[in-house]
Residue frames relative to the residue before (quaternion, step in Angstrom):
aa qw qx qy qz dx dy dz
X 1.0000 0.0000 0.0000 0.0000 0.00 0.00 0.00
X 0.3374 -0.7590 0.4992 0.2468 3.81 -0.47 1.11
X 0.6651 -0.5631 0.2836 0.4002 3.83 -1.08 -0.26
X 0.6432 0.5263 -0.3024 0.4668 3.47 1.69 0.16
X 0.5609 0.6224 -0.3369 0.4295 2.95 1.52 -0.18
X 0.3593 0.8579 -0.1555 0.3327 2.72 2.05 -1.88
X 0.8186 0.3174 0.0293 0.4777 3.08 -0.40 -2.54
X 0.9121 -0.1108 -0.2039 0.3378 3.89 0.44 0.39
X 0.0275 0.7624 -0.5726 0.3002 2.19 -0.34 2.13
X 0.5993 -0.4774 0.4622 0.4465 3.58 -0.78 0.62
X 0.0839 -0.8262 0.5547 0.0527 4.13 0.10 1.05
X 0.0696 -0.9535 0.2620 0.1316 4.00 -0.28 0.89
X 0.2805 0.6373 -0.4874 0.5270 2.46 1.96 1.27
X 0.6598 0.5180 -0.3978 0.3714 3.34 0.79 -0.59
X 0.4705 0.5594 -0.4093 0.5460 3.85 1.41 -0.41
X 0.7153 0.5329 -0.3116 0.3274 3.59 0.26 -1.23
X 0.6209 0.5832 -0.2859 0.4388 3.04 1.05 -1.07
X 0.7624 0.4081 -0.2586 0.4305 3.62 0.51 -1.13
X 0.6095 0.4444 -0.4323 0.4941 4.02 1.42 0.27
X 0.3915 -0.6844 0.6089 0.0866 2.92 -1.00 1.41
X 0.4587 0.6249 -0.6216 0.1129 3.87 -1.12 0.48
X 0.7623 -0.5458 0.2136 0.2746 3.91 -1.33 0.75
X 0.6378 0.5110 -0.4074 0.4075 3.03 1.66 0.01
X 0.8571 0.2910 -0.2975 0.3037 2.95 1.03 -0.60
X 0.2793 0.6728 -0.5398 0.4219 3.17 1.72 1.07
X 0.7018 0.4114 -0.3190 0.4862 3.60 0.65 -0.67
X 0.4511 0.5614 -0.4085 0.5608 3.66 0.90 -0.05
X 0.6992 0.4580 -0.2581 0.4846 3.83 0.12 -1.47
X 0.6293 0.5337 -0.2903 0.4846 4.07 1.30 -1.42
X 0.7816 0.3941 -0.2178 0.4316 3.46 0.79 -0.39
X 0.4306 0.5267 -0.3419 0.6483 3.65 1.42 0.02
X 0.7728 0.2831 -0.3473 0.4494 3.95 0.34 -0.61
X 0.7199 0.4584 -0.4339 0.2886 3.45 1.04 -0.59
X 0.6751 0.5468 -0.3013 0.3931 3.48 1.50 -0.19
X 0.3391 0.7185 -0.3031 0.5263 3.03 2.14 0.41
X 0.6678 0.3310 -0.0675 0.6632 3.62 1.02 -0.90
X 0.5881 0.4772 -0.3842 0.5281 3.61 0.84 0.24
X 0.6361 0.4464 -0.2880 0.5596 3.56 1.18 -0.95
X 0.2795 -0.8346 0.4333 0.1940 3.58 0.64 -0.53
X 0.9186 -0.0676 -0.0538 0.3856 3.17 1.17 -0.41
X 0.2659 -0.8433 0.4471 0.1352 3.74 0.37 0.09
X 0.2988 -0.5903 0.6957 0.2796 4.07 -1.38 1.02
X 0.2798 -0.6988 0.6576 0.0310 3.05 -1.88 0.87
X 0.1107 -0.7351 0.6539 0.1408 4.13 -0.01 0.67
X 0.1039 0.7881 -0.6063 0.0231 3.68 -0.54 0.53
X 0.0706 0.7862 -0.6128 0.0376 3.99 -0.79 0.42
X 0.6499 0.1699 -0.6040 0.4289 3.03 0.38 1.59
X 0.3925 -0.7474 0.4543 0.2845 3.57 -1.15 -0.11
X 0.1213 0.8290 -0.5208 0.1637 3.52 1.00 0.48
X 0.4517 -0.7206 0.4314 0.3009 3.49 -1.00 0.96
X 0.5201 0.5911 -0.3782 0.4869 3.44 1.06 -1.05
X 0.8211 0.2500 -0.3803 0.3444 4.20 -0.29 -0.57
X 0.5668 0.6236 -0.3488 0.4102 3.36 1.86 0.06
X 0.6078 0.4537 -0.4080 0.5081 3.35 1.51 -0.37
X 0.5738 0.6048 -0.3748 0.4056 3.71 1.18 -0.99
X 0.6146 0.5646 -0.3237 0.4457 3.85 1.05 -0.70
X 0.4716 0.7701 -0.1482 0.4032 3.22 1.57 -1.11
X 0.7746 0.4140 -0.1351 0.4586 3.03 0.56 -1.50
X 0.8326 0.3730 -0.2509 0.3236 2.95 0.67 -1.13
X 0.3891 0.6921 -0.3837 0.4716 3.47 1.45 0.27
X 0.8211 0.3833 -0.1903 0.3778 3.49 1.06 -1.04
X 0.6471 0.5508 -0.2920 0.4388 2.86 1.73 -0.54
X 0.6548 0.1399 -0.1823 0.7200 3.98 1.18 -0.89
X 0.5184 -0.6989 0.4662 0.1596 3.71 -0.12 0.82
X 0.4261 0.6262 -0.5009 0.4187 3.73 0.87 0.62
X 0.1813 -0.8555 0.4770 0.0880 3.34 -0.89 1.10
X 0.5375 -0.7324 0.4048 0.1037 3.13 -1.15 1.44
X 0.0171 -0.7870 0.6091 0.0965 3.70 -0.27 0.96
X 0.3359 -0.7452 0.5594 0.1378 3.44 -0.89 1.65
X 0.1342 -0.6321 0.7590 0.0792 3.93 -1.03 0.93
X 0.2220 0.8332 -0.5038 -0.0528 4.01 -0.22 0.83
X 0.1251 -0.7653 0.6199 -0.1202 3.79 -1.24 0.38
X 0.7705 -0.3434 0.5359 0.0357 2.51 -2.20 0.05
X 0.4482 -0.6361 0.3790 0.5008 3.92 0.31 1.24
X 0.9220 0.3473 -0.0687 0.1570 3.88 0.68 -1.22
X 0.4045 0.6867 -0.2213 0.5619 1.92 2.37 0.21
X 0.5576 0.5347 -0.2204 0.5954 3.78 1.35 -1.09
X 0.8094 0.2099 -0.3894 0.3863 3.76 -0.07 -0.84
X 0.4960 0.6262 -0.5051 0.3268 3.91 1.42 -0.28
X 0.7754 0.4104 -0.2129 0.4301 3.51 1.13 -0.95
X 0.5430 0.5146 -0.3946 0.5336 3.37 1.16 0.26
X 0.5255 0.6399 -0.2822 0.4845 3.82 1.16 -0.39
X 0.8734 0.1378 -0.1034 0.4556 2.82 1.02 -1.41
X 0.3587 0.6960 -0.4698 0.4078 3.28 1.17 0.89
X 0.7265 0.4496 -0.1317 0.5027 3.17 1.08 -1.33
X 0.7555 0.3530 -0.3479 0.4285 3.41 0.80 -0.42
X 0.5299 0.5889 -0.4058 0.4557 3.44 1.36 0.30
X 0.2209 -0.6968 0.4890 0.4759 3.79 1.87 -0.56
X 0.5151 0.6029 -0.5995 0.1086 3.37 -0.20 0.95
X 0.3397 -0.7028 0.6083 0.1438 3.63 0.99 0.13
X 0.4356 0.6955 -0.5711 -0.0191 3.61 -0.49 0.78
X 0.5303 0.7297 -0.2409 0.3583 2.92 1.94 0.13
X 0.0608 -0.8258 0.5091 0.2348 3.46 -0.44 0.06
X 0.8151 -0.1301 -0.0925 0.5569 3.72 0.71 -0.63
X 0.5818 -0.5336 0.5941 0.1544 3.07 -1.62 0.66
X 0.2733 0.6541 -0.7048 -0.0268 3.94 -1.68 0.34
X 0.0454 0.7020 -0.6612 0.2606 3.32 -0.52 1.35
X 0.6079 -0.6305 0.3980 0.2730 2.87 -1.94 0.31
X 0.6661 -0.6058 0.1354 0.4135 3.31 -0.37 -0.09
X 0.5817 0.4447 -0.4396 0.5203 3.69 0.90 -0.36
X 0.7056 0.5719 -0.3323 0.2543 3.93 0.72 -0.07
X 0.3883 0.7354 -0.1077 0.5448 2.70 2.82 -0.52
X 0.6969 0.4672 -0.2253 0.4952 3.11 1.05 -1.71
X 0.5829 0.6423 -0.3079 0.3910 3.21 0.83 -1.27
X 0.8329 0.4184 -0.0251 0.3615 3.62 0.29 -1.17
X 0.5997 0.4712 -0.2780 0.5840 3.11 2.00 -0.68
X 0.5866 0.6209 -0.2587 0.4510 3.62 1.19 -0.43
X 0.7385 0.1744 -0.2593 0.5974 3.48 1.95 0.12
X 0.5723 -0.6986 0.2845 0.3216 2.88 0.82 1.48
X 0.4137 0.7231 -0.5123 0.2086 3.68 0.71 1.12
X 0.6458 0.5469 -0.3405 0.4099 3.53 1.37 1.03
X 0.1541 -0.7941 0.5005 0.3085 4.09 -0.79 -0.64
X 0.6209 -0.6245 0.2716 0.3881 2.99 -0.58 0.39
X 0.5200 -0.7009 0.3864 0.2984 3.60 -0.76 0.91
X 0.6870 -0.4663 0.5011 0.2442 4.00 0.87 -0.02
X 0.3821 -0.6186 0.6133 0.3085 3.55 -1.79 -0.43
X 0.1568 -0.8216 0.5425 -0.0782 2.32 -0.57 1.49
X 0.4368 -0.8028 0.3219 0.2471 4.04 0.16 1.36
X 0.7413 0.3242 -0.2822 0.5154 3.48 1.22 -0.52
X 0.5468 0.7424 -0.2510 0.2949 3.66 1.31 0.45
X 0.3875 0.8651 -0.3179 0.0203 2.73 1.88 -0.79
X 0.6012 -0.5463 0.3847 0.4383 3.78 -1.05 0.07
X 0.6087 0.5409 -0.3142 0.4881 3.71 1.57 -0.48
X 0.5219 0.5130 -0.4359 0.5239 3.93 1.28 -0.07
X 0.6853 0.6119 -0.2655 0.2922 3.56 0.37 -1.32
X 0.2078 -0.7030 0.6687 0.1245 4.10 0.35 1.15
X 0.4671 -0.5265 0.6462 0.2950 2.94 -1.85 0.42
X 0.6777 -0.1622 -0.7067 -0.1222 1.17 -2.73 0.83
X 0.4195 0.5852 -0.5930 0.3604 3.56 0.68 0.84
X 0.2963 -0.7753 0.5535 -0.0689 2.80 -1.51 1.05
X 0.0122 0.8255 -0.5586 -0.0796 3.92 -0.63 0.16
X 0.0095 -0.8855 0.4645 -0.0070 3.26 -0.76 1.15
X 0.8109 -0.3997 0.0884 0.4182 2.45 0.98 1.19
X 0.6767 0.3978 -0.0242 0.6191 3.50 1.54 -0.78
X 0.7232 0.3685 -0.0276 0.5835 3.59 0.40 -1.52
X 0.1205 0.8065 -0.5658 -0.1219 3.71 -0.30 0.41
X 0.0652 0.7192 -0.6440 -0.2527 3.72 0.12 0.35
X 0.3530 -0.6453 0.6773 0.0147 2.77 -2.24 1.22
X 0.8177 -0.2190 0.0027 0.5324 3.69 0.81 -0.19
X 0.3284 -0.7945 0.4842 0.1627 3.72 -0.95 0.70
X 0.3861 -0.7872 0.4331 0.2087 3.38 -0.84 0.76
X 0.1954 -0.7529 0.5687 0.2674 4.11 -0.37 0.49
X 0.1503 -0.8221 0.5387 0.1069 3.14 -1.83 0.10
X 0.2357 -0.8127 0.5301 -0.0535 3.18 0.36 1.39
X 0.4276 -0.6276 0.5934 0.2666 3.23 -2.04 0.10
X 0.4482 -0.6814 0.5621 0.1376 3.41 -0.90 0.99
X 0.1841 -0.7636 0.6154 -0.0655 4.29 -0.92 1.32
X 0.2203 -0.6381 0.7140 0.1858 3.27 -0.70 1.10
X 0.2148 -0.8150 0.4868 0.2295 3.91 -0.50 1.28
X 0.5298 0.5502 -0.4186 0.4913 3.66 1.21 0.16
X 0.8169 0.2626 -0.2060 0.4704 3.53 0.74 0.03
X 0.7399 0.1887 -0.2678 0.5875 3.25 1.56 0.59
X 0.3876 -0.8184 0.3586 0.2266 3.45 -0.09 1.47
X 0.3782 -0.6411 0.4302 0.5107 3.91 -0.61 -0.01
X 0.6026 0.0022 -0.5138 0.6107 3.35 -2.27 1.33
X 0.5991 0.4500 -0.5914 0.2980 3.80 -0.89 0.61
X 0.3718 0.8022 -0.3875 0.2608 3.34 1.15 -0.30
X 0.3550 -0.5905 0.4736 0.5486 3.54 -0.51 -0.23
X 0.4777 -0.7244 0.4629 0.1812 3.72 -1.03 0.29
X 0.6803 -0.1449 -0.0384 0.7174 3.24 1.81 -0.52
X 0.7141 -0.5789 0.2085 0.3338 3.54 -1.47 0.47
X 0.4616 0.6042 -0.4212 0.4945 3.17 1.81 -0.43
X 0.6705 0.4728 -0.4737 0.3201 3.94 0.41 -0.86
X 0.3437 0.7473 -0.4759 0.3113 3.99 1.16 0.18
X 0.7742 0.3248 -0.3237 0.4363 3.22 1.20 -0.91
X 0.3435 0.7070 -0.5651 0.2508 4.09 0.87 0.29
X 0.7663 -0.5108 0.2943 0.2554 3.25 -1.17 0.68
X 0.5180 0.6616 -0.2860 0.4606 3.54 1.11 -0.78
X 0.8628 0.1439 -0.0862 0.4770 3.49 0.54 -1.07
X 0.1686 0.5258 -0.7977 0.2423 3.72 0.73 1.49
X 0.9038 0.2477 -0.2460 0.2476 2.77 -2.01 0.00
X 0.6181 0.6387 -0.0847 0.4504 3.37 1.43 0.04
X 0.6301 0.4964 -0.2955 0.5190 3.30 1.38 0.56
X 0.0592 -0.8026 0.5709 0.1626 3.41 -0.18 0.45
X 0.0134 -0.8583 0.5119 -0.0348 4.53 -0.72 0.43
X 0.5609 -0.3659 0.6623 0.3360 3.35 -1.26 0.70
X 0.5770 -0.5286 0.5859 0.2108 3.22 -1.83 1.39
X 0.0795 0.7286 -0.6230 -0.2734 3.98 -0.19 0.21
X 0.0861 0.8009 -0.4020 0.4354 3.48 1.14 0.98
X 0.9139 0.0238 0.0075 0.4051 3.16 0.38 -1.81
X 0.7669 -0.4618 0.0821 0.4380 3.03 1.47 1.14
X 0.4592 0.8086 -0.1851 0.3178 3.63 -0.32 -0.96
X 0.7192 -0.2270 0.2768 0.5954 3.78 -1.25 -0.59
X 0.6423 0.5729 -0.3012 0.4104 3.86 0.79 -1.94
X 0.8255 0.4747 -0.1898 0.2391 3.44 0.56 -0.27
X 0.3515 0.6846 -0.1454 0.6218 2.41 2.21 -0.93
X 0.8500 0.2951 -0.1694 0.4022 3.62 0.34 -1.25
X 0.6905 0.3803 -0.2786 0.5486 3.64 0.90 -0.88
X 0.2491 0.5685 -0.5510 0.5578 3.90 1.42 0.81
X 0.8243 0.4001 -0.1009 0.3877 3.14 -0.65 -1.70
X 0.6462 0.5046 -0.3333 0.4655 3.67 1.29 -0.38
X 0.7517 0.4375 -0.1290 0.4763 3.23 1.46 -0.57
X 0.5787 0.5358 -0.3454 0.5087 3.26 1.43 0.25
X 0.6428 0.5215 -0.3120 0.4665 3.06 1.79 -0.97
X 0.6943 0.3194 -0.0973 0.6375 3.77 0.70 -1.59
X 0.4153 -0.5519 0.6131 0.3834 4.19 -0.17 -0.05
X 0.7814 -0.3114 0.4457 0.3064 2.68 -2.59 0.16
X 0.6166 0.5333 -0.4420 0.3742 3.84 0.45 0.09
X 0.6167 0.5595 -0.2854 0.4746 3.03 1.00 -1.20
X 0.7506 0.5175 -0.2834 0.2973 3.70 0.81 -0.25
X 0.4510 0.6294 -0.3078 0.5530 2.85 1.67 -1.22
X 0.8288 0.3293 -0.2663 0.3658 3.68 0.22 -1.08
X 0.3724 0.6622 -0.3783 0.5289 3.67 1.69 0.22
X 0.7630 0.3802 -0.2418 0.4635 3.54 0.77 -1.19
X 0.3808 0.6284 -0.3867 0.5573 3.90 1.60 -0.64
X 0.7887 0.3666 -0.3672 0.3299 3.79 0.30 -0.80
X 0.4929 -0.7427 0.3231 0.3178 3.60 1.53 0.15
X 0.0021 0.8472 -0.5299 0.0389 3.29 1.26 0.98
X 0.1343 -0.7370 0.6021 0.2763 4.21 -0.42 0.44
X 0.3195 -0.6698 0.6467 0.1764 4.36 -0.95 1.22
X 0.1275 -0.6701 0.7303 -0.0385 2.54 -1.33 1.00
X 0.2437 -0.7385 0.5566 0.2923 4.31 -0.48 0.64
X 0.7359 0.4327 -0.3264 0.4059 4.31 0.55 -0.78
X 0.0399 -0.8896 0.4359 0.1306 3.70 -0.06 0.74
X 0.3235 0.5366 -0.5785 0.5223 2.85 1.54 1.40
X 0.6868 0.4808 -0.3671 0.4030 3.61 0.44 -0.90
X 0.5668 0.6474 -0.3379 0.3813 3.65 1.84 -0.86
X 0.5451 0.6800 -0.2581 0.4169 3.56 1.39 -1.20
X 0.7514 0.3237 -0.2072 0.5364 3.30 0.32 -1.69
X 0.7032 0.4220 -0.4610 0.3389 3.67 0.08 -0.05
X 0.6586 0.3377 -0.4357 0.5122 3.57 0.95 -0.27
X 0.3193 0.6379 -0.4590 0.5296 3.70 1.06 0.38
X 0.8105 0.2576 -0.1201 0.5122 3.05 -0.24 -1.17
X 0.4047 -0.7990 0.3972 0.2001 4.14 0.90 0.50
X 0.1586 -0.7566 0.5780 -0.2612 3.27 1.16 2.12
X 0.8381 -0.0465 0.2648 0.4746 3.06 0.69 -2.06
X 0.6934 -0.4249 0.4445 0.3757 3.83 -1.18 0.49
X 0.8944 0.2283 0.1600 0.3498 2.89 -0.01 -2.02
X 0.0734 -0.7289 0.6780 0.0609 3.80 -0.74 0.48
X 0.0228 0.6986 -0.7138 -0.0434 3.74 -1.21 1.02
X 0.6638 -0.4875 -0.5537 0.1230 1.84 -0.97 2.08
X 0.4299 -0.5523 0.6315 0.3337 3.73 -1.90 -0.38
X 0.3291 -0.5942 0.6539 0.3333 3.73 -1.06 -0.11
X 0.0076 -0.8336 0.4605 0.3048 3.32 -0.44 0.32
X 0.4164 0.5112 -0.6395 0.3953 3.42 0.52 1.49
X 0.6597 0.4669 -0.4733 0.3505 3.36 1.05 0.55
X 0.3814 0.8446 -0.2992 0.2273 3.18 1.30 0.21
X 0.6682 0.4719 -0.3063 0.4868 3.44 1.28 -0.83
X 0.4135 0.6685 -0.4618 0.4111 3.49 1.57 -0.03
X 0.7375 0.4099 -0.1250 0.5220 3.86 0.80 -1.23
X 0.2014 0.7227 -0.6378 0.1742 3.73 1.06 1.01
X 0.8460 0.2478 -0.0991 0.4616 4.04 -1.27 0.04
X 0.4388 0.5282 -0.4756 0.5498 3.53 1.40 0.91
X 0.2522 -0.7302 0.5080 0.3809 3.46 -1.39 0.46
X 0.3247 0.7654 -0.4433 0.3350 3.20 -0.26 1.73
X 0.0291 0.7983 -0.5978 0.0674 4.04 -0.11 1.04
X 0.2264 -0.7529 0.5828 0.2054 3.00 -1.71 0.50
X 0.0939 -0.8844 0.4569 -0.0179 2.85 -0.96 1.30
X 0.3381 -0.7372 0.5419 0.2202 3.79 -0.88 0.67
X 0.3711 -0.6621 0.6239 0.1864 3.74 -1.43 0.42
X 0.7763 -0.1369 0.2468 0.5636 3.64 -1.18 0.25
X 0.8340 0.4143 -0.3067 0.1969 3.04 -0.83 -1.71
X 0.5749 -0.5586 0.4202 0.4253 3.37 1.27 -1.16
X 0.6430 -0.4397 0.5163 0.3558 3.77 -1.28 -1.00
X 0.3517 -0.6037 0.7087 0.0984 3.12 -0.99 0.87
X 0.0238 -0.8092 0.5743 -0.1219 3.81 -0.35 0.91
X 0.0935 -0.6929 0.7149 0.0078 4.04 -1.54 0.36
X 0.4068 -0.7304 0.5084 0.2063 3.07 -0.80 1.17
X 0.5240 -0.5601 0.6238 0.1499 3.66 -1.18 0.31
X 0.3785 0.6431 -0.6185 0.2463 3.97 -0.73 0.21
X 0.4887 -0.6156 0.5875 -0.1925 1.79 -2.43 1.12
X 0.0434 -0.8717 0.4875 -0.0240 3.56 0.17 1.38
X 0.1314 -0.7782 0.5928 0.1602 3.73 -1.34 -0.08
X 0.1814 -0.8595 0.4689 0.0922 3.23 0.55 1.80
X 0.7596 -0.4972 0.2966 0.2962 2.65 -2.07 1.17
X 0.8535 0.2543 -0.1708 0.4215 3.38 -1.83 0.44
X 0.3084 0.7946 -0.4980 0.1597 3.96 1.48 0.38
X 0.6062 -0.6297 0.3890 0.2909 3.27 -1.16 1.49
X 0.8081 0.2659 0.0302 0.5247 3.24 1.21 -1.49
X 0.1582 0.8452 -0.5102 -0.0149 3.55 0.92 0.93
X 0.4380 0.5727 -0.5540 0.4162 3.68 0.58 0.09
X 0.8188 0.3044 -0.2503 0.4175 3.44 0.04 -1.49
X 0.4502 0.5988 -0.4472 0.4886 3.77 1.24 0.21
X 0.6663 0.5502 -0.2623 0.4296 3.54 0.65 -0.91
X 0.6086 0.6739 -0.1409 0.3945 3.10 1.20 -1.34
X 0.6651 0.5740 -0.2265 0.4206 3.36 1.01 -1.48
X 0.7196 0.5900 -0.1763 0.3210 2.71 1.08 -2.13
X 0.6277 0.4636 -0.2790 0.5597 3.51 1.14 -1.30
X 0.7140 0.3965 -0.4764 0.3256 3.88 0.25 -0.47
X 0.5606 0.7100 -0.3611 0.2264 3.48 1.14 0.19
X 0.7570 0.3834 -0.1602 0.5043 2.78 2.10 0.08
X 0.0867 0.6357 -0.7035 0.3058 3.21 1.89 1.06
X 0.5235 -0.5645 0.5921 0.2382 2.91 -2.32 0.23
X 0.5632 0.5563 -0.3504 0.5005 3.12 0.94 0.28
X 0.6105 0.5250 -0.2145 0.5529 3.44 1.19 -0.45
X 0.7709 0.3660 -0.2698 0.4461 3.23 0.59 -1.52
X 0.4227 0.6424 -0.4663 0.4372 4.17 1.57 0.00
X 0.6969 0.5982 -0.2249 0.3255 3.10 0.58 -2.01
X 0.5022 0.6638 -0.2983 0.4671 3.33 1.53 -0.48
X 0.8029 0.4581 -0.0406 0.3794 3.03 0.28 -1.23
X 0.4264 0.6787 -0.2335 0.5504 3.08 1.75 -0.21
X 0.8009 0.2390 -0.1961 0.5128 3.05 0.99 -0.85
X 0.5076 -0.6447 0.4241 0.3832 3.95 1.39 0.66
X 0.4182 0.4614 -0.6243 0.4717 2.91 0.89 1.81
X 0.2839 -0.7570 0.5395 0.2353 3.34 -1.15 0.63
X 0.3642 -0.7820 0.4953 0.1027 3.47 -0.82 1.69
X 0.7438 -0.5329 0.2789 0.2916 3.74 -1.14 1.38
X 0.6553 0.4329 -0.1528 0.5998 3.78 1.69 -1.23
X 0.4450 -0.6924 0.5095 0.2510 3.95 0.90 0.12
X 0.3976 0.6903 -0.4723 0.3773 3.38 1.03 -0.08
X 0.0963 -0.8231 0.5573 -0.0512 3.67 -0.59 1.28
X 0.7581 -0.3147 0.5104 0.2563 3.45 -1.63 0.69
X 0.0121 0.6384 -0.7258 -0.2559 4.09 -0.90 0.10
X 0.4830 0.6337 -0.5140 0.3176 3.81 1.11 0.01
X 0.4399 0.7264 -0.4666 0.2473 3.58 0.87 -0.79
X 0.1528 -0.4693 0.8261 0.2721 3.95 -1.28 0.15
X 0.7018 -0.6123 0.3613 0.0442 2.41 -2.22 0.99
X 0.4822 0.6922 -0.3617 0.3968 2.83 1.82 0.17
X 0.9106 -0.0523 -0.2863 0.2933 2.65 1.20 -1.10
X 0.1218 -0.7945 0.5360 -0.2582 3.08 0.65 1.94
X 0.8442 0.3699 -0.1139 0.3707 2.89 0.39 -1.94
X 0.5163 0.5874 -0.3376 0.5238 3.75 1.85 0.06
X 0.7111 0.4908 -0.3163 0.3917 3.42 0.90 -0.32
X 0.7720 0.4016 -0.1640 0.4646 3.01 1.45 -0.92
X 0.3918 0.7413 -0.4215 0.3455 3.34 1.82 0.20
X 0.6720 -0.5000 0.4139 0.3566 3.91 -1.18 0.48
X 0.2490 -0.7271 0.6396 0.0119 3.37 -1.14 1.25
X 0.2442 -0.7472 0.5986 0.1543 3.28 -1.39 1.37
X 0.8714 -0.1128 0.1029 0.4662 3.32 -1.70 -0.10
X 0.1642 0.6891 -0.6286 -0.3209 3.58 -0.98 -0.11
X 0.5544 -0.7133 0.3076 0.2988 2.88 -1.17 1.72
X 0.7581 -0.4909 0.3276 0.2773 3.78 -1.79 0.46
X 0.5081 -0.6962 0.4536 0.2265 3.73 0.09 0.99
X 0.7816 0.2830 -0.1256 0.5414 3.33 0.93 -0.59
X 0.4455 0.3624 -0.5049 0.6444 3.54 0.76 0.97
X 0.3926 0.7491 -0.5335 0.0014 3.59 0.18 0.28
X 0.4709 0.7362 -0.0837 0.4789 2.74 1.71 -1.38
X 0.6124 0.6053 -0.2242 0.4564 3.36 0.82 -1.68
X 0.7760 0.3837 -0.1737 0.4695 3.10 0.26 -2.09
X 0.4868 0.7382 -0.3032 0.3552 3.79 0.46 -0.64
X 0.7507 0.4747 -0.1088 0.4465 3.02 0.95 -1.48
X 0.7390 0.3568 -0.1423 0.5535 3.03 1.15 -1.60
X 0.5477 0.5539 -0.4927 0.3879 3.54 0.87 0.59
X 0.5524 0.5253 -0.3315 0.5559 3.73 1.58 -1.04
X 0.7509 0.4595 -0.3459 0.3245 3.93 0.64 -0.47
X 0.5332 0.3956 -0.3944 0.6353 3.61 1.70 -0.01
X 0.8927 0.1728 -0.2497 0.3330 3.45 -0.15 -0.75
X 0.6413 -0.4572 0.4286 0.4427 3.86 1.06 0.36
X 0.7361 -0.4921 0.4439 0.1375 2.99 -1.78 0.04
């Protein structure tokens, strides 16, 4: 069975999970007390998003087990997980990464399966997330395009992503390298799966200027460098509050990357691994998420949100592109836009 076949399948832990009865509450009672017996747990993490740092947060304060963070760089995190495990040391216990780094890593069998988990069930999980049993995404991240609104009037917007390539906005785009991986890559993927490999070439004709810090990318369309940013997280948006600056999506939708949650093989502390995982889907957690204009696996939103970004979370999601064309796409990005 391959990993796409794998990831959606009818998963029957995830059924199990969603029946409540006393045995396996007292089962679930005995998985937390040996969670708080272990006391603590390693954490491989390789993004830095505030939202899964406050979610990590919580759950430290709430069952007192402390989280040592091992953080990095997507290639940096799975080199040292590789070589952790192939050295038998096992010092890891869970994993949160994005998803083509998951896929990547679950394809060398460098995880176990996470179990029932009671707040996981297969009936919480919104599409197009998926849980197989292994991989648990817990929330997904969109990417939108960021408008300096003083230099782009409203209905000027672009209307879809293809209108990027109208005349108005050569010289006028500013983007994350999708070069050097990352969000930029993630999105001009999903742009190319959606519009083909033409549609880029003539993207790159419009003279997009890269930029690699997409903090430094922010303040400059802030500061009205440029119109247009490709792309924005929008969980970084509430960061840019009282700037003139919105994020906004076209037709097509969001380019998007799941979020997940592994429990790598041979964990020292696999209770308090389990533990984590399931607290990622208190409801109270899976809000707090969303708080930060992430969108959480149970859809379960924030009433704090502004309607902006409400209406960004709840906007249509395109393709997310194939984890294993990464390479591929990589390449054929250095051959349109150079080195």
């Amino acid at each position: 069975m391959n990993f796409y076949m794998f990831r959606n399948v009818f998963v029957i832990v995830g059924v199990c999970a969603a029946i409540a009865t006393p045995a396996m509450a007292d089962a679930w009672s005995d998985v937390v007390k040996a969670a708080k017996k272990e006391g603590s747990l390693v954490l491989f993490k390789t993004n830095a998003l505030p939202a899964i740092n406050a979610a990590i947060k919580t759950f430290e304060q709430k069952y007192g087990i402390r989280v040592d963070l091992v953080e990095g760089r997507s290639s940096e995190i799975r080199e040292r997980i590789t070589t952790d495990q192939n050295s038998g040391r096992f010092s890891g216990d869970v994993q949160i990464g994005g998803y083509t780094t998951s896929s990547l890593l679950y394809k060398m069998g460098t995880y176990q399966s996470h179990g029932v988990l009671p707040n996981a069930g297969a009936d919480r999980i919104k599409t197009p997330l998926k849980d197989n049993g292994t991989i648990l995404p817990f929330v997904l991240s969109r990417f939108s395009m960021l408008i300096n609104t003083s230099l782009v009037k409203p209905g000027d917007e672009p209307q879809s992503w293809a209108d990027l390539l109208a005349p108005k906005w050569k010289d006028k785009i500013l983007s994350t390298d999708p070069r050097a991986g990352g969000n930029a890559q993630v999105t001009y993927a999903a742009l190319h799966d959606t519009f083909g490999r033409p549609t880029i070439e003539k993207l790159a004709a419009q003279n997009p200027v890269f930029v690699r810090d997409p903090g430094v990318a922010y303040r400059r369309i802030a500061q009205g460098e440029f119109p247009i940013l490709l792309p924005a997280n929008v969980g970084d948006l509430n960061t840019l509050d009282g700037l003139p600056v919105k994020g906004y999506l076209p037709k097509e939708g969001a380019p998007y990357v799941d979020n997940t949650a592994m429990v790598l093989k041979n964990a020292p502390h696999p209770n308090a691994a389990r533990l984590l995982l399931n607290s990622l889907f208190e409801d109270d957690t899976q809000i707090l998420l969303s708080t930060f204009g992430e969108q959480p696996a149970t859809g379960l939103l924030s009433d704090r949100l502004s309607t902006t970004a409400r209406e960004l979370l709840q906007a249509p999601l395109m393709k997310q592109p194939d984890p294993f064309r990464q390479e591929e796409l990589a390449k054929v990005f250095v051959e349109i836009f150079g080195r």
